[in-house]
C-alpha positions as CSV (number, residue, x, y, z in Angstrom):
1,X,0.0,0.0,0.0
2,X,0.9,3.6,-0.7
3,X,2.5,5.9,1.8
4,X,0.2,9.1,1.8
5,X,2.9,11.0,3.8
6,X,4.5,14.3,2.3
7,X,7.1,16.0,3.9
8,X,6.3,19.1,5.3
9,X,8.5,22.0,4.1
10,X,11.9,22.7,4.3
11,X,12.0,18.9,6.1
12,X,14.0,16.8,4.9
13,X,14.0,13.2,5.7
14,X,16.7,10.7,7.1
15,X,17.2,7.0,5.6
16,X,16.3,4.7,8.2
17,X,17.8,1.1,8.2
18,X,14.8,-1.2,7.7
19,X,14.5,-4.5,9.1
20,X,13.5,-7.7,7.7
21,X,10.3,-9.0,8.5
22,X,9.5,-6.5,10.8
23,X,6.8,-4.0,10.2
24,X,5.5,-5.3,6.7
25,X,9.4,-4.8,4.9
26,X,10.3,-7.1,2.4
27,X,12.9,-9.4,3.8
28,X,15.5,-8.3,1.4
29,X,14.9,-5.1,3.2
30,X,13.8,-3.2,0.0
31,X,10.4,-2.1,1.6
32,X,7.0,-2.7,2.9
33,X,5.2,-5.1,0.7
34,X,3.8,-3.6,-2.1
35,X,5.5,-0.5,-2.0
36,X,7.4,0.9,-4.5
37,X,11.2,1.5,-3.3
38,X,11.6,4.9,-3.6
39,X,8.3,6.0,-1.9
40,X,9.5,3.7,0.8
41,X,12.8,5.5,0.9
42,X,11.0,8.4,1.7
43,X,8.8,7.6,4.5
44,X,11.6,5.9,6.9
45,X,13.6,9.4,6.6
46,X,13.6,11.3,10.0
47,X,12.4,15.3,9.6
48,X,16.0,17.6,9.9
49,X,15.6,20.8,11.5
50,X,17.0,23.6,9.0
51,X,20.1,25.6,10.6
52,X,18.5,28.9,10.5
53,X,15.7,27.5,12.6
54,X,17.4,26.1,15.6
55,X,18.6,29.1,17.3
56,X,15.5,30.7,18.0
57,X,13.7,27.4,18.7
58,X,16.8,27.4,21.6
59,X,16.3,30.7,23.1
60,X,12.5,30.4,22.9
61,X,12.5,26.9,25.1
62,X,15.1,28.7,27.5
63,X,13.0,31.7,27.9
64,X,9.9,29.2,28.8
65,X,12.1,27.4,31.1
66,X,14.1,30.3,32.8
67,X,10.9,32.8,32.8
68,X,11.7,37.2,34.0
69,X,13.0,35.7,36.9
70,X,15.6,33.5,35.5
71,X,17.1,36.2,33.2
72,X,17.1,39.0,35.6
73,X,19.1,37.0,38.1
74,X,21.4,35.8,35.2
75,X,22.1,39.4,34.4
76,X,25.2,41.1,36.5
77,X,23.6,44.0,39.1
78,X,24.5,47.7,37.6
79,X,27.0,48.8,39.9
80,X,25.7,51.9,42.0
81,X,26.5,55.7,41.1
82,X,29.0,57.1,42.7
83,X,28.8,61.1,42.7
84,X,31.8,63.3,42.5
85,X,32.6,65.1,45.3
86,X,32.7,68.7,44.6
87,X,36.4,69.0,47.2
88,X,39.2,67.2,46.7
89,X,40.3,65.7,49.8
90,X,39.5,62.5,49.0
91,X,41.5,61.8,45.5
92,X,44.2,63.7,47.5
93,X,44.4,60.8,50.2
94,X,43.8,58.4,47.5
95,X,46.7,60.1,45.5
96,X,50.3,60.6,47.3
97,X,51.7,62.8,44.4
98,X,48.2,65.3,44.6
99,X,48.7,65.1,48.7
100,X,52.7,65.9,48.7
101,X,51.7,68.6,46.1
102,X,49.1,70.3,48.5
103,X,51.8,70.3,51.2
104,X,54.3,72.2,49.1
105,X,51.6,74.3,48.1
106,X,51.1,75.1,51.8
107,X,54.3,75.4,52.5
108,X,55.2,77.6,49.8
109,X,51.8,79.9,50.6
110,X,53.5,80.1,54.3
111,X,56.4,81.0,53.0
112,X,54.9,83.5,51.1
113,X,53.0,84.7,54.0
114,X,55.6,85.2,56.0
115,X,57.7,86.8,53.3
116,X,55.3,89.6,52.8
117,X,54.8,89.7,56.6
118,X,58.6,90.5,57.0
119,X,58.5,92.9,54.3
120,X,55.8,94.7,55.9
121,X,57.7,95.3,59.0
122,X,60.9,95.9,57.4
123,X,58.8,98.5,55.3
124,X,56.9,100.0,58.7
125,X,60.6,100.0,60.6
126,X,62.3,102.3,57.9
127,X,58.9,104.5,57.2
128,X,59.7,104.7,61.2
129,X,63.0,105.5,61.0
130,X,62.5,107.8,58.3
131,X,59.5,109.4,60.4
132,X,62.5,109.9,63.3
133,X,65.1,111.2,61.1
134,X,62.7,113.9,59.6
135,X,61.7,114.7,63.3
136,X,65.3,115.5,64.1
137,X,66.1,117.4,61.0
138,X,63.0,119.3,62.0
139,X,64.4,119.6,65.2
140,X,67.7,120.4,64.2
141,X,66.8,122.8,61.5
142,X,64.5,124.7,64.5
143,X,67.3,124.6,66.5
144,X,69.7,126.1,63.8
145,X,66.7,128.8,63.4
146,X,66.7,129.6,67.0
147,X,70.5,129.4,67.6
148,X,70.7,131.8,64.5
149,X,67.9,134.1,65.3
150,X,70.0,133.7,68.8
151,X,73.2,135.4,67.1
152,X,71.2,137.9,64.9
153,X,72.0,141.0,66.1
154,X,70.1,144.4,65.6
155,X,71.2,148.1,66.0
156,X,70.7,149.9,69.6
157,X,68.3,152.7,68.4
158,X,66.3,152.4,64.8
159,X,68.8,153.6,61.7
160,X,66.3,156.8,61.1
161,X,66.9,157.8,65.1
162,X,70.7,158.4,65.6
163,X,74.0,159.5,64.3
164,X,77.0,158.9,65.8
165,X,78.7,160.9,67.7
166,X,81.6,159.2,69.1
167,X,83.8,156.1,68.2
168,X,86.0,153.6,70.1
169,X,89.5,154.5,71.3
170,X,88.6,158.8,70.9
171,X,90.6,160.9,73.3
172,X,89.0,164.1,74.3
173,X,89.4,166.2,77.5
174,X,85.9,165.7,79.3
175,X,86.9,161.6,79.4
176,X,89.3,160.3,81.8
177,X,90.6,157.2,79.4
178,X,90.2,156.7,75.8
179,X,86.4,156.1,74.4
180,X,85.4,153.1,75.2
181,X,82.3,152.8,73.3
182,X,79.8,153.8,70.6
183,X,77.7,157.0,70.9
184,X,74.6,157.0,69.4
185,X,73.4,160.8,69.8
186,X,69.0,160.7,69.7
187,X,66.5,162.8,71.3
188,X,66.2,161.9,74.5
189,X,62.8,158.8,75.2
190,X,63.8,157.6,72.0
191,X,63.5,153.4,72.3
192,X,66.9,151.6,72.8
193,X,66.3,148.0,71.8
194,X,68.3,145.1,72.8
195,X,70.8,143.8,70.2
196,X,70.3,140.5,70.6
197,X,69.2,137.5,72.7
198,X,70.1,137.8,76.2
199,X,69.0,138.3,79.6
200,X,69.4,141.3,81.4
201,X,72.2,140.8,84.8
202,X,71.9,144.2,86.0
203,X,69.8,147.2,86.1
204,X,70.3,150.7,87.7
205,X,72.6,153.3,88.1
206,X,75.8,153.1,87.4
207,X,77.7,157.0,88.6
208,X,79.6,158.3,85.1
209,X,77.4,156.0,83.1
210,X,73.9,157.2,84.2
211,X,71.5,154.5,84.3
212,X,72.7,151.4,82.8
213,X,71.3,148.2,81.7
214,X,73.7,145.3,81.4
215,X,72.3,142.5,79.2
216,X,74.5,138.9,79.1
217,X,74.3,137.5,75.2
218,X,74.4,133.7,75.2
219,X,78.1,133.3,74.3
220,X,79.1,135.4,77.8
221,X,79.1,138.6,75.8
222,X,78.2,141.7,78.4
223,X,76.6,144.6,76.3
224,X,76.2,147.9,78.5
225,X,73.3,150.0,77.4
226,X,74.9,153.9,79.9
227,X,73.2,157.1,80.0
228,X,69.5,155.9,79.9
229,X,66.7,158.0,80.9
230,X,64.5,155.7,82.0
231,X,64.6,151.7,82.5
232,X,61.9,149.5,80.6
233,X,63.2,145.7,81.2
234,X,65.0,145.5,84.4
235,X,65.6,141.7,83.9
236,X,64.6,138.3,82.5
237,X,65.3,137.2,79.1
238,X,64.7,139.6,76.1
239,X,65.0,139.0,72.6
240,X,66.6,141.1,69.8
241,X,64.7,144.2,68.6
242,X,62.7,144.1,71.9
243,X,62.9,147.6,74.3
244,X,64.4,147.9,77.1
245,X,64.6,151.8,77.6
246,X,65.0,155.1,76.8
247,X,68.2,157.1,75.3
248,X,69.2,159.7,77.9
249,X,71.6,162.2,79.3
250,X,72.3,160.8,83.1
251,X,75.7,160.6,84.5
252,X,78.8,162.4,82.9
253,X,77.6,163.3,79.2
254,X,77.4,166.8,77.2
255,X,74.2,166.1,75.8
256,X,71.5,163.0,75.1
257,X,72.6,160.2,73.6
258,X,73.0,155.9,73.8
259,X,76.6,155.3,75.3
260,X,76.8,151.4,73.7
261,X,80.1,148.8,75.7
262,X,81.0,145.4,74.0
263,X,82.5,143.4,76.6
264,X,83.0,139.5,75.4
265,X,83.3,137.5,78.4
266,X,82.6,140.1,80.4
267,X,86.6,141.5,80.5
268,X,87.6,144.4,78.5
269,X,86.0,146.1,76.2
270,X,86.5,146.2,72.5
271,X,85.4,148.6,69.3
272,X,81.4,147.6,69.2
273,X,81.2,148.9,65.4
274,X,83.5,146.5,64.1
275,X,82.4,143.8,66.3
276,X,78.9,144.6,65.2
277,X,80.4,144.7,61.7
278,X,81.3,141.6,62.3
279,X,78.0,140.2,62.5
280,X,76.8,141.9,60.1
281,X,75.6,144.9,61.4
282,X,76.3,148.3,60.0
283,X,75.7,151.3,62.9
C-alpha cells in the first residue's frame, strides 16, 4: 500500500535502516510489501531541522524554562552611582603625588605669607625710621633757626633815630681814658632795643654811666646800654629788637645820647662797630 505521507517544508527526511520481517518490509529489506522502493525511501527518513531554525527554537525553550525571573538573576547588578565630590580631599588621600603637592603648596603659601609679613615690617621699621630722622632734622633745622635768630643782632636805636657821635679809642678832654664805646646821639625817650638775645644781669645806676642796663648775650658777651633815661626791662630774658629803655643824658655826658660797651666774656672792652660789623651789622 501507498505511503500518503509528504514531507512538510523545508523537512528533509533521514534514511532509516529497515528491518527484515518487521513492520510489513520485504525481507530483502527493500520495503514494505507492495510498496514501491523509492516511496519507501521516503517515508523511513527522520524530519532535519534547517540551521537557521534552531537558534531561535533554543532561546525560545530557554525563555519558557528560565521565565523574567531567571534572566534577571542571570544578568550582572549595575553597579551603584557614585557622585563626584565637589572638594578634593578625597582623590588627594587616594593620591600621594596630589597630597605631597598640596603640602608644598602650603608650605610655599606660608612662606609667602611670612615673606610679605617680613616685608611689611621691614617696610613699617624704615617708614619709622625715616618718620625719626625727619623729626630730628625738623628739630635740628629749629634749632639752627633759633641758635641763629639767637646770634642775629640788631642796631641799639632804629637807623632813622641816631647818628653817631663818638667812636672807640677817641681821646678828648671831658673823658678820663680813651672812648670806650659807641655813641649813638637821639633825642632823648627815644626806644633803645636790645641787640640781641640775652638776659638782662643788671639794672640801675651806674655813677659816670647814668643809668645802665647790662644784658649777658648767650656766648658770655656783656653789652652795657649807659646814660638811659629811664629803665623798661630790668631783667629776665629779652629777645633782639625788643625795648628795654629810653636814650638819655644821666651821668657824665654833654648832651643825650646811647653810650653802647661790647665786653666779650665780660673782661675788657672792644670797638662795638667793628664787632657789630662783624655780624653783620652796620651802625
Amino acid at each position: 500500500m501507498a505511503s500518503t505521507h509528504t514531507p512538510a517544508a523545508g523537512i528533509q527526511l533521514l534514511d532509516h535502516p529497515g528491518h527484515p520481517g518487521h513492520d510489513g518490509f520485504e525481507p530483502d529489506g527493500t520495503g514494505p510489501l507492495g510498496a514501491a522502493p523509492e516511496a519507501e525511501a521516503n517515508r523511513h527518513r527522520m524530519p532535519r531541522q534547517t540551521r537557521g531554525a534552531s537558534p531561535l527554537l533554543g532561546v525560545t525553550a530557554v525563555a519558557a524554562t528560565l521565565g523574567a525571573t531567571g534572566f534577571a538573576s542571570a544578568t550582572p547588578a549595575a553597579a551603584p552611582a557614585v557622585e563626584a565630590p565637589d572638594e578634593t580631599p578625597v582623590a588627594l588621600a587616594a593620591d600621594p603625588g596630589l597630597a605631597l603637592a598640596a603640602r608644598i603648596q602650603q608650605q610655599a603659601d606660608s612662606q609667602r605669607t611670612a615673606a610679605e609679613e617680613t616685608a611689611r615690617l621691614q617696610a613699617a621699621k624704615e617708614a619709622e625710621a625715616k618718620a625719626a630722622a625727619k623729626e630730628a632734622e625738623a628739630k635740628k633745622a629749629a634749632a639752627e633757626a633759633e641758635a641763629k635768630k639767637a646770634a642775629a643782632l640788631t642796631l641799639p636805636v632804629a637807623e632813622s633815630d641816631y647818628r653817631l657821635s663818638a667812636h672807640y679809642g677817641q681821646s678828648a678832654r671831658y673823658w678820663a681814658h680813651l672812648h670806650t664805646g659807641l655813641d649813638f646821639a637821639a633825642d632823648t625817650g627815644t626806644p633803645v632795643m636790645a641787640i640781641g638775645q640775652g638776659v638782662i644781669t643788671s639794672a640801675g645806676w651806674s655813677g659816670s654811666y647814668g643809668y645802665r642796663i647790662v644784658e649777658t648775650l648767650p656766648d658770655g658777651t656783656e653789652i652795657w646800654y649807659c646814660h638811659l633815661s629811664s629803665i623798661i626791662k630790668g631783667s629776665g630774658s629779652v629777645t633782639g629788637g625788643q625795648q628795654i629803655g629810653k636814650v638819655g643824658a644821666t651821668g657824665n655826658v654833654t648832651g643825650p645820647h646811647l653810650h653802647l660797651e661790647v665786653r666779650p666774656g665780660g673782661g675788657a672792652p672792644v670797638d662795638p662797630e667793628s664787632w657789630l660789623q662783624q655780624r653783620g651789622v652796620n651802625p
